[in-house]
C-alpha positions as CSV (number, residue, x, y, z in Angstrom):
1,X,2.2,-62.1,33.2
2,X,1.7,-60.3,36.8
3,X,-1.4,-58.1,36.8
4,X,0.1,-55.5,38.7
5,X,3.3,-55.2,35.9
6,X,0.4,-55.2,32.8
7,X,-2.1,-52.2,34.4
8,X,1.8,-50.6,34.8
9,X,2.4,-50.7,31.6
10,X,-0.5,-50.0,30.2
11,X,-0.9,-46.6,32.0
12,X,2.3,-46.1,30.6
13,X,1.4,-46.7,27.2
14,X,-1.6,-44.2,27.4
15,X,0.8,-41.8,29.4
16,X,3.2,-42.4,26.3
17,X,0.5,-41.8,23.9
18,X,-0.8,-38.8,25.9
19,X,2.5,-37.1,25.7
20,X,2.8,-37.8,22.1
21,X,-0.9,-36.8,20.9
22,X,-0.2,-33.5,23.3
23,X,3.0,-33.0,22.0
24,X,2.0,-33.3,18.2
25,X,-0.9,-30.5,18.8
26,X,0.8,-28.4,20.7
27,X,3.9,-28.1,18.4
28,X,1.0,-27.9,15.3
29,X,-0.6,-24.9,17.2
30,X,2.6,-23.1,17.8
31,X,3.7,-23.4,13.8
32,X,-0.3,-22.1,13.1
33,X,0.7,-19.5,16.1
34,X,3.7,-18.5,14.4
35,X,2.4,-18.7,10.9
36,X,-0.2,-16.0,12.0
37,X,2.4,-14.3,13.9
38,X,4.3,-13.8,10.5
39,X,1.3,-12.8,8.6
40,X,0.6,-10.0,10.8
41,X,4.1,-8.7,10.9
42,X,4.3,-8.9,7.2
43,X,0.6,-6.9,6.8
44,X,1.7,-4.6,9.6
45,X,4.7,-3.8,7.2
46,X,2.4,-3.2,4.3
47,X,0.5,-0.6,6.0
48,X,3.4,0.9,8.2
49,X,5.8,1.1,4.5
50,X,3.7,1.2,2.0
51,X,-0.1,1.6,2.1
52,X,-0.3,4.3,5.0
53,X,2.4,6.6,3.2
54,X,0.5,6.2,-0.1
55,X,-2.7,6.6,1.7
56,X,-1.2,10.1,3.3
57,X,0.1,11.2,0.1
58,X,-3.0,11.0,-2.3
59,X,-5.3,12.5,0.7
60,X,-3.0,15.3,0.8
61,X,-2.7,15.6,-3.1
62,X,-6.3,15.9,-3.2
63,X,-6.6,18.3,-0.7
64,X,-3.9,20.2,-2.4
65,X,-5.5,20.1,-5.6
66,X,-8.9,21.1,-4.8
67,X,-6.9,24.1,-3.2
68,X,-5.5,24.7,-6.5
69,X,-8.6,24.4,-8.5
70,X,-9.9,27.1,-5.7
71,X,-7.6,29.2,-6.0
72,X,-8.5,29.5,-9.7
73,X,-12.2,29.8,-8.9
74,X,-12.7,26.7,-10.6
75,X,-12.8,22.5,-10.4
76,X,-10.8,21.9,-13.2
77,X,-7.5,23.5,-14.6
78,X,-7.1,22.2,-18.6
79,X,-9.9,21.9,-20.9
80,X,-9.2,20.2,-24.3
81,X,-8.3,22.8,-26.8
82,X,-8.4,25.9,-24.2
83,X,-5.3,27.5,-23.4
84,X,-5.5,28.4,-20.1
85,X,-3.8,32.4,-19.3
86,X,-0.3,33.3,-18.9
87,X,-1.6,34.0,-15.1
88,X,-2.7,30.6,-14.4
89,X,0.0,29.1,-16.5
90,X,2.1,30.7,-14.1
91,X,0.3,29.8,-11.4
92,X,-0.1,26.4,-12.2
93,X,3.7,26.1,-13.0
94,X,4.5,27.2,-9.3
95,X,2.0,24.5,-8.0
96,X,3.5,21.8,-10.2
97,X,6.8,22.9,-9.0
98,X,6.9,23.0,-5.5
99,X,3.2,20.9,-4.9
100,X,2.4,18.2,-7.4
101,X,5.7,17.1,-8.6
102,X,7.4,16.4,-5.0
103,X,4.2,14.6,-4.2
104,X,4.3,12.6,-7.2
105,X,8.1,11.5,-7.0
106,X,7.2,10.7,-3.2
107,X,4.7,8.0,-4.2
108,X,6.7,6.8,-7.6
109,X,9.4,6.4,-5.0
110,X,7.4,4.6,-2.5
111,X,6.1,2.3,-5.8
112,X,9.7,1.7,-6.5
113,X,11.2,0.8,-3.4
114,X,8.5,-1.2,-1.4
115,X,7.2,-3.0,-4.5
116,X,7.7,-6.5,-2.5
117,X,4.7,-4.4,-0.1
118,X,2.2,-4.5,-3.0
119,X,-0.8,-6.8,-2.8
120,X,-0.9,-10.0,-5.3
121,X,1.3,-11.0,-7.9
122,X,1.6,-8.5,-10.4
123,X,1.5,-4.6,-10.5
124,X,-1.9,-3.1,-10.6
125,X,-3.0,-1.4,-13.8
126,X,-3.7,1.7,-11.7
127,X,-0.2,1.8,-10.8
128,X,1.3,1.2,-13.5
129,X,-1.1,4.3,-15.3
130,X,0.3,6.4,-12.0
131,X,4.2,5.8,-12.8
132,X,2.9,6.9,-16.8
133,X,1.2,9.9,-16.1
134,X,4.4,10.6,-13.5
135,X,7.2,9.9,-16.0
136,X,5.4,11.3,-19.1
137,X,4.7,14.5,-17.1
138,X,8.2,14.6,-15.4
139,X,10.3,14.5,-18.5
140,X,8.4,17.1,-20.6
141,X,8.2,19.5,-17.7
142,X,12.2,19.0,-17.2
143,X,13.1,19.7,-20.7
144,X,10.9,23.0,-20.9
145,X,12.8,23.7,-17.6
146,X,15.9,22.7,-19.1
147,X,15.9,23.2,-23.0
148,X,12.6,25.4,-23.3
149,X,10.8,23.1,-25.1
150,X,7.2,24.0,-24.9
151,X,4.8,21.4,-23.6
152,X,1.3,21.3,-22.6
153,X,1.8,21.9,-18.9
154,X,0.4,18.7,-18.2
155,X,1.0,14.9,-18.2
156,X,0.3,13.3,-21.7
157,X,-1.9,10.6,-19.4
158,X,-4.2,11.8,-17.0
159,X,-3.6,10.8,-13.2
160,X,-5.6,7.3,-12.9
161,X,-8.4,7.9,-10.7
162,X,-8.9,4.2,-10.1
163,X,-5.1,4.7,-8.4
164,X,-6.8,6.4,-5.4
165,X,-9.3,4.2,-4.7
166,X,-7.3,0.9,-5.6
167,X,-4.6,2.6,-2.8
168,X,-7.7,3.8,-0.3
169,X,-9.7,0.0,-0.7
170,X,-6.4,-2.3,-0.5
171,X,-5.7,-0.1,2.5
172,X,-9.0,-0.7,4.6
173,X,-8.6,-4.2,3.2
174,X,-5.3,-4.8,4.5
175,X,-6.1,-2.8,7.9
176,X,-9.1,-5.5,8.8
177,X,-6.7,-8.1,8.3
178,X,-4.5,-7.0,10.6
179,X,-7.5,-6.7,13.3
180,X,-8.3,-10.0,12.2
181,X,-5.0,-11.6,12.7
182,X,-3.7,-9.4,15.9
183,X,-7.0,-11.3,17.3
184,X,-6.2,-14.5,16.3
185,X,-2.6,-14.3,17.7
186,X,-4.5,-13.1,21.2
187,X,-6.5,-15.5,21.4
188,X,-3.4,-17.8,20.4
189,X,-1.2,-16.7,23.2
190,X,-4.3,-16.6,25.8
């Protein structure tokens, strides 16, 4: 065999094999490119539909509640066994009405509608103690407003405080993940 045909094809054999060992890691990068790129849009979704919203709502209903409780003079509103008087019953009624309730049906609707948003593979307890104390409260208070059937003025279950800070953690959770992946796609693209 001619020498000058064999170092031919040789360097066209490495040339071949060059292609196809470049070609196989750049087509595996751009599916771990795109893989990340599909992460972070589906995180950025999470926040943008469901975790900021929820975020805004419960910092605002605690803002709004600790006005309440100042209005009264007070941090709390019910204490077992204590009615509280016709003035704050009034008063609280109004709040419920036109402060607590909306806010609540905001977030039960949020639950409801983005629950392909929520973090791992089942509901959370917190949430699911949330849409209790919501639909417990909601359908008493609507048949006093409806039928007059006298109620306790409040939720039969009290509003889950691990709910707050299972919304405020997977939040800042899923907020560094997106930092983590937006720099991993950079530095993908670069």
């Amino acid at each position: 065999m001619d020498s000058t045909f064999l170092a031919a094809l040789i360097a066209a054999t490495v040339t071949a094999g060059g292609w196809i060992t470049n070609h196989a890691l750049s087509a595996r990068a751009d599916v771990k490119r795109r893989q990340s790129e599909a992460r972070l849009t589906y995180v950025e979704n999470q926040l943008e539909q469901l975790y900021g919203p929820l975020l805004f709502l419960i910092e605002e209903g605690r803002s709004a509640f600790h006005d309440f409780c100042d209005t009264l003079g007070r941090n709390y509103v019910f204490v077992a066994g204590s009615p509280i008087s016709q003035e704050e019953q009034e008063l609280w009624l109004f709040w419920v009405d036109h402060e607590f309730m909306p806010r609540n049906k905001a977030i039960q609707d949020l639950l409801s509608s983005k629950t392909h948003l929520i973090v791992g593979d089942r509901m959370p307890g917190s949430y699911l103690a949330f849409i209790e104390h919501y639909n417990s409260w909601r359908v008493t208070h609507l048949r006093w407003k409806e039928e007059g059937v006298p109620y306790s003025w409040h939720s039969k279950a009290n509003w889950p405080r691990s709910f707050d800070t299972d919304v405020i953690e997977t939040y800042g959770r899923l907020k560094n993940l997106q930092v983590q992946l937006a720099g991993l796609v950079r530095g993908m693209e670069a």
